[in-house]
C-alpha positions in Angstrom: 46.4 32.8 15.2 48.9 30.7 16.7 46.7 29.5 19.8 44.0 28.4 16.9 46.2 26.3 15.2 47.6 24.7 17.9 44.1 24.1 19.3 42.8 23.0 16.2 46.0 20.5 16.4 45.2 19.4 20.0 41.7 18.0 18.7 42.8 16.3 15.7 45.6 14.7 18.6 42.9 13.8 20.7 40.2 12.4 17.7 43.0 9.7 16.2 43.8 9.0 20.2 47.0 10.0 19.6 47.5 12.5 21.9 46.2 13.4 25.3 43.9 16.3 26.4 46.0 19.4 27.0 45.1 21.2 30.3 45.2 24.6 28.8 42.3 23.9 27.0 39.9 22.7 30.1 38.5 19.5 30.5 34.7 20.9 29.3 34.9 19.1 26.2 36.1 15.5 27.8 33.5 16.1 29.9 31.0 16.2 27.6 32.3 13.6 25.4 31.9 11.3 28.4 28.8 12.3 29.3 27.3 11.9 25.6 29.1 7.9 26.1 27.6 7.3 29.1 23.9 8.6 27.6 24.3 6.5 24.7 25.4 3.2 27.1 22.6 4.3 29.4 20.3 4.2 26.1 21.3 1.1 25.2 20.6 -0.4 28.7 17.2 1.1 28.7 16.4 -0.3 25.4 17.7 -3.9 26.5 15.6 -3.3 29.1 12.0 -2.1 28.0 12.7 -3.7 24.5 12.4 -0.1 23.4 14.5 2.6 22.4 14.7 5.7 24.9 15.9 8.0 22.5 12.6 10.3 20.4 14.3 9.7 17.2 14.2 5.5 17.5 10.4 5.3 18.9 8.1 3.3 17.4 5.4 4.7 14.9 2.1 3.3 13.6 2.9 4.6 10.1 4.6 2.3 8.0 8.2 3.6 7.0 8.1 4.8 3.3 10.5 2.8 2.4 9.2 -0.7 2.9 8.7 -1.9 -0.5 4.9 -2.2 -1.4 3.1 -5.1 -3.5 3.2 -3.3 -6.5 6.8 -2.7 -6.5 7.5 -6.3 -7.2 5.8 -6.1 -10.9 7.2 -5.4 -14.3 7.7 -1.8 -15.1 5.2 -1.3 -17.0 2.5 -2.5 -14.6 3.6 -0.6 -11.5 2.0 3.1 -12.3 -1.5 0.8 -13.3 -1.4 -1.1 -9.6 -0.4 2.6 -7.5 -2.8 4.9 -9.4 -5.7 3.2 -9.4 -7.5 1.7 -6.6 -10.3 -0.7 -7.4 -13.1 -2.5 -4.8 -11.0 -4.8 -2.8 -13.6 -7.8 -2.2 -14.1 -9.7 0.9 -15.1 -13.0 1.3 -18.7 -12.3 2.5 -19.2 -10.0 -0.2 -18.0 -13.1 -2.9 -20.1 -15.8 -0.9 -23.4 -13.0 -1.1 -22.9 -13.1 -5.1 -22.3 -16.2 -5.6 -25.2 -17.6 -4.2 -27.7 -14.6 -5.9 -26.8 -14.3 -9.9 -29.5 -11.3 -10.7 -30.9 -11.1 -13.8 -33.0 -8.1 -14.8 -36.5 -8.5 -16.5 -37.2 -6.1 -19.9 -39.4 -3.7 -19.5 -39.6 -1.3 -22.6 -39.3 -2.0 -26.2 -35.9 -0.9 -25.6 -35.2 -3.2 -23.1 -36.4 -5.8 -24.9 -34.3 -5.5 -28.4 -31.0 -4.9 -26.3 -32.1 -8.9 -24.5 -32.9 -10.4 -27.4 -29.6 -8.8 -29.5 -26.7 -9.7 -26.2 -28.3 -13.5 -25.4 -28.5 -14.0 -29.4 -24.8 -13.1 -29.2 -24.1 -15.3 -26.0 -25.2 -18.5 -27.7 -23.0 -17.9 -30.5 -20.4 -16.9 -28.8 -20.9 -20.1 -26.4 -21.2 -21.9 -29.8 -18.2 -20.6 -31.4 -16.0 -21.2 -28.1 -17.1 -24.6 -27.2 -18.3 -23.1 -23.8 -20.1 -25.7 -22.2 -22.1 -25.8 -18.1 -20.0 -29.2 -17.6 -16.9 -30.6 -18.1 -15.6 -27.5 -19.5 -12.3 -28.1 -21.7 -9.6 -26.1 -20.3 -9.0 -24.2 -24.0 -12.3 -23.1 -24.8 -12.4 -21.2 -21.1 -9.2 -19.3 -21.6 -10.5 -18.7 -25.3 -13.5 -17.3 -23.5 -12.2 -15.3 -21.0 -9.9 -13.4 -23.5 -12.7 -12.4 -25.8 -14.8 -11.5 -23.2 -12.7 -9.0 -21.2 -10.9 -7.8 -24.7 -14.4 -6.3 -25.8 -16.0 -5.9 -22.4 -13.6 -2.9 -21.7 -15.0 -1.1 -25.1 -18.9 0.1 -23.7 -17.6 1.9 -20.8 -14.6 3.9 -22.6 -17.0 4.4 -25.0 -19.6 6.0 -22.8 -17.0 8.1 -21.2 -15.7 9.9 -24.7 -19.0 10.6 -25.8 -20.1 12.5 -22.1 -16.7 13.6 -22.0 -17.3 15.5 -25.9 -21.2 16.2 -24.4 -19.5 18.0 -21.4 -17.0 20.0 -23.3 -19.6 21.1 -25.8 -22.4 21.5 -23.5 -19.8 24.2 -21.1 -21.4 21.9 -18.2 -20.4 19.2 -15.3 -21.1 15.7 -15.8 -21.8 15.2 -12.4 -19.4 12.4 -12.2 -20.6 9.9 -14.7 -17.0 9.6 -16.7 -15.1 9.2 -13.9 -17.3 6.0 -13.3 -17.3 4.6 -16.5 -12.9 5.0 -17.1 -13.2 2.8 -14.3 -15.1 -0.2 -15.4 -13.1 0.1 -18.5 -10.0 0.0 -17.3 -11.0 -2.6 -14.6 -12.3 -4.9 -17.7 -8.5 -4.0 -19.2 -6.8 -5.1 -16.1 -9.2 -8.4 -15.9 -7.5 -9.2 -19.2 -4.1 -8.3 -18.7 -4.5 -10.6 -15.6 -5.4 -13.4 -18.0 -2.7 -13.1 -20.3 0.0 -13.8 -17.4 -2.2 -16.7 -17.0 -2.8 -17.9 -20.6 -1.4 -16.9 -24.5 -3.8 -15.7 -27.4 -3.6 -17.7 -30.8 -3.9 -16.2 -34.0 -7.7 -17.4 -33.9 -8.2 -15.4 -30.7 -6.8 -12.6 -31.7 -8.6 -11.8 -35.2 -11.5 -12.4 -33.0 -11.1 -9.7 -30.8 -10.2 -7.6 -33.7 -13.9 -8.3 -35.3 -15.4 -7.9 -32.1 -14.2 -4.7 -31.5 -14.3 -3.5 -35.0 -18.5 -4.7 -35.7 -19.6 -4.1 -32.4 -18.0 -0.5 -31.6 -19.8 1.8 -34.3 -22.8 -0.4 -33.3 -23.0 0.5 -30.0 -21.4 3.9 -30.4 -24.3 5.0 -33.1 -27.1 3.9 -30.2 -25.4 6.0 -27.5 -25.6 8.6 -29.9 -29.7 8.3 -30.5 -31.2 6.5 -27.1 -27.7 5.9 -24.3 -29.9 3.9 -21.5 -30.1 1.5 -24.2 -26.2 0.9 -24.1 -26.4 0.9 -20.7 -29.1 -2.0 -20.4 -27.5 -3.9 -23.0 -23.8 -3.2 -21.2 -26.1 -4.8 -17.8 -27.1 -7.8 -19.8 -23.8 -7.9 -21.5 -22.4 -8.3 -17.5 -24.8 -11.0 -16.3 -23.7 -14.0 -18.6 -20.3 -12.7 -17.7 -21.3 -13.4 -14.3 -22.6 -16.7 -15.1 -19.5 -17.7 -16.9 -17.3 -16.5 -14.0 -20.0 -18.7 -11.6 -20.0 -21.7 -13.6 -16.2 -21.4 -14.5 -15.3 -20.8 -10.4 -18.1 -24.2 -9.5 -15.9 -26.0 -12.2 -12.5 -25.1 -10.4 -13.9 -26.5 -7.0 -15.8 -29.6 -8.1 -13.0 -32.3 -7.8 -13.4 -34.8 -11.0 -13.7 -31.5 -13.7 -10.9 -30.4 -16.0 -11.1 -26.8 -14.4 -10.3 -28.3 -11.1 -7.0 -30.7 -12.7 -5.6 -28.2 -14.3 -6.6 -24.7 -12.2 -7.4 -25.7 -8.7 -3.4 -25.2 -6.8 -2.5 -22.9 -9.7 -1.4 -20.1 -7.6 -2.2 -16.2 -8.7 -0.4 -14.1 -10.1 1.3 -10.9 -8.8 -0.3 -8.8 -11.1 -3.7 -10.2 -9.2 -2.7 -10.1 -5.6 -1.2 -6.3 -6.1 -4.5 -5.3 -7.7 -6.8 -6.9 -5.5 -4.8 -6.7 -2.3 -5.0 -10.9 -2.4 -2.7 -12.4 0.2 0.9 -14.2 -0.9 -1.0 -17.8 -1.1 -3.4 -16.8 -3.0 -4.9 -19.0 -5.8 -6.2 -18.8 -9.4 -9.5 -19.3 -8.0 -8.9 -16.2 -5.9 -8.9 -14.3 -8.9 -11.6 -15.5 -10.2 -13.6 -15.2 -7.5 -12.5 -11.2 -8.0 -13.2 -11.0 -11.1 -16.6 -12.3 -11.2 -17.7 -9.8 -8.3 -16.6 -6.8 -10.6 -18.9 -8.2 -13.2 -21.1 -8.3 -10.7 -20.3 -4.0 -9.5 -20.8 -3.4 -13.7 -23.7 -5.5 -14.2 -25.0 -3.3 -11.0 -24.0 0.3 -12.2 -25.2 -0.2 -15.9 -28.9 -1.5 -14.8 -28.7 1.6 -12.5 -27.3 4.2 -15.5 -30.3 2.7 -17.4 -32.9 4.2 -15.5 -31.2 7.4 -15.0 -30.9 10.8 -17.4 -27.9 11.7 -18.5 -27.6 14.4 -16.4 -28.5 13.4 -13.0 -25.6 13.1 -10.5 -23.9 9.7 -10.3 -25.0 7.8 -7.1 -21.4 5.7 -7.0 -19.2 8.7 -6.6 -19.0 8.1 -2.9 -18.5 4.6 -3.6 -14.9 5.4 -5.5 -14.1 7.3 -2.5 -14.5 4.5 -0.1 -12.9 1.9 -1.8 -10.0 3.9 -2.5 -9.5 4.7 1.6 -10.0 1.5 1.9 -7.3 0.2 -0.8 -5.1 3.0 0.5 -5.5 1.5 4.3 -4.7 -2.0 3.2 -1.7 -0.8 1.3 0.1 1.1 3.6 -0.7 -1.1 6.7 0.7 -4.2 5.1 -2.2 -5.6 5.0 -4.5 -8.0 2.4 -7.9 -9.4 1.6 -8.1 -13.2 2.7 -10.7 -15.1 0.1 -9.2 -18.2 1.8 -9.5 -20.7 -1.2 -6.3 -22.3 -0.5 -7.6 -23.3 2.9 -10.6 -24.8 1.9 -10.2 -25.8 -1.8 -8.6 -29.0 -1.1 -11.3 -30.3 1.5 -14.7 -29.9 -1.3 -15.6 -33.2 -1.8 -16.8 -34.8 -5.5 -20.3 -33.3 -6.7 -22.9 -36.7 -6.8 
């Protein structure tokens, strides 16, 4: 008991460095003491050297370390779970230029067809009426009236679509084959497009009892149809997504034409986190950027509700590979620190006037 105590004495001597090493105790421990100093100066002169650590635990790693904060970490609170959770298509450049320069319009065929054109382009020329929308010299106002309306109500089919196959599957005891899954996802990609506008813009009174009408006339509406004939919907939803597409085309020619309002007021406007989280954009990223984004996911719904049109409601869902990729593909991008280049801020500046 004695010998442990004054051992245990002797090391706390020797750890303040105010005492010396007794020579009853051997000189295994000094020894090893040194050696473990002379390993850790011999590591540092390796890694001076080879501009590499030689210890295991210090080597590099092509994983990112978890704690490197990630784009979406940087938004409010409330935006953060949206950003992580959810992984949308993360555009290219190519993929933009490709629709851009090929705005698709699909030709009625049936008598259904037909009534769903004739009802969504009555509605567009009103609507382009009772915004002030017009092809040239747009006024600043009536586009961010626009965009509001449109992406508050465009967000209503596909939820819509989703709760009645969602009640059909329950009822039914059978699979969906992945329709819902589909269809959460346009609407919560037309939600985001408008939360991403309202960092950008605020909503009036006006603009916000017409969203209310919107979605309280056209809902039953279009709810009752999916009931009785659902391709209908679904064409209408494809037509309802084309003049989105041209308003997003016209609107994103506007920004880049120097000489236009658009381009004064929304050509170095920079985007906003919310965008560049969601879309992977890089940090110098502009408006136009987003834009550009958003009118290629018109472009994905315009695609998917033509295709749901000429489907039956229970054959399997063609895009369910499609989710897959693009969220490897988001996930990729995330953790590698990397982003999706459109590149407008390189080349916006050097368009030249339109004749």
């Amino acid at each position: 008991m004695a010998s442990s105590i004054r051992a245990a004495r002797c090391l706390r001597a020797f750890a303040t460095g105010r005492g010396a090493w007794p020579k009853a105790l051997g000189a295994q421990i000094p020894c090893a003491t040194q050696l473990l100093a002379q390993r850790r100066w011999h590591a540092g002169q390796e890694s001076l050297n080879d501009h590499r650590p030689s210890i295991k635990h210090f080597r590099e790693s092509a994983v990112p370390h978890p704690l490197i904060s990630k784009s979406h970490q940087h938004l409010d609170a409330d935006e953060r779970p949206v950003v992580s959770l959810m992984h949308n298509h993360v555009w290219s450049k190519e993929e933009i230029d490709a629709r851009l320069g090929n705005l698709y319009q699909h030709k009625p065929q049936k008598l259904s067809d037909r009534v769903m054109h004739g009802v969504m382009y009555s509605l567009y020329r009103s609507f382009n009426w009772m915004t002030g929308f017009k092809p040239v010299n747009t006024p600043v106002k009536a586009v961010e009236w626009r965009l509001i309306v449109l992406e508050s109500f465009a967000g209503v089919p596909g939820f819509m679509a989703a709760m009645f196959r969602h009640f059909r599957s329950l009822r039914t005891l059978q699979r969906d084959h992945g329709w819902i899954h589909t269809l959460l996802e346009e609407a919560e990609n037309e939600r985001m497009h408008l939360l991403v506008c309202m960092k950008m813009f605020k909503a009036s009174a006006i603009t916000r009892s017409l969203v209310v009408a919107a979605q309280v006339c056209m809902t039953p509406f279009l709810a009752l149809i999916y009931v009785v004939h659902p391709k209908a919907v679904h064409r209408f939803v494809g037509y309802l997504e084309e003049t989105a597409c041209m308003t997003y085309a016209n609107i994103i020619h506007q920004v880049e034409t120097p000489g236009t309002p658009l381009h004064e007021a929304w050509a170095k406007l920079p985007a906003p986190a919310l965008a560049k989280a969601y879309w992977k954009l890089s940090d110098e990223a502009l408006w136009v950027d987003t834009l550009k984004c958003m009118f290629a996911d018109e472009c994905n719904h315009r695609d998917v509700n033509h295709t749901f049109a000429t489907m039956e409601s229970d054959d399997p869902n063609p895009f369910v590979e499609k989710h897959k990729a693009d969220a490897i593909h988001a996930w990729r991008l995330e953790n590698g620190g990397l982003s999706a280049d459109i590149g407008c801020y390189q080349t916006l500046g050097t368009k030249k006037p339109a004749a």
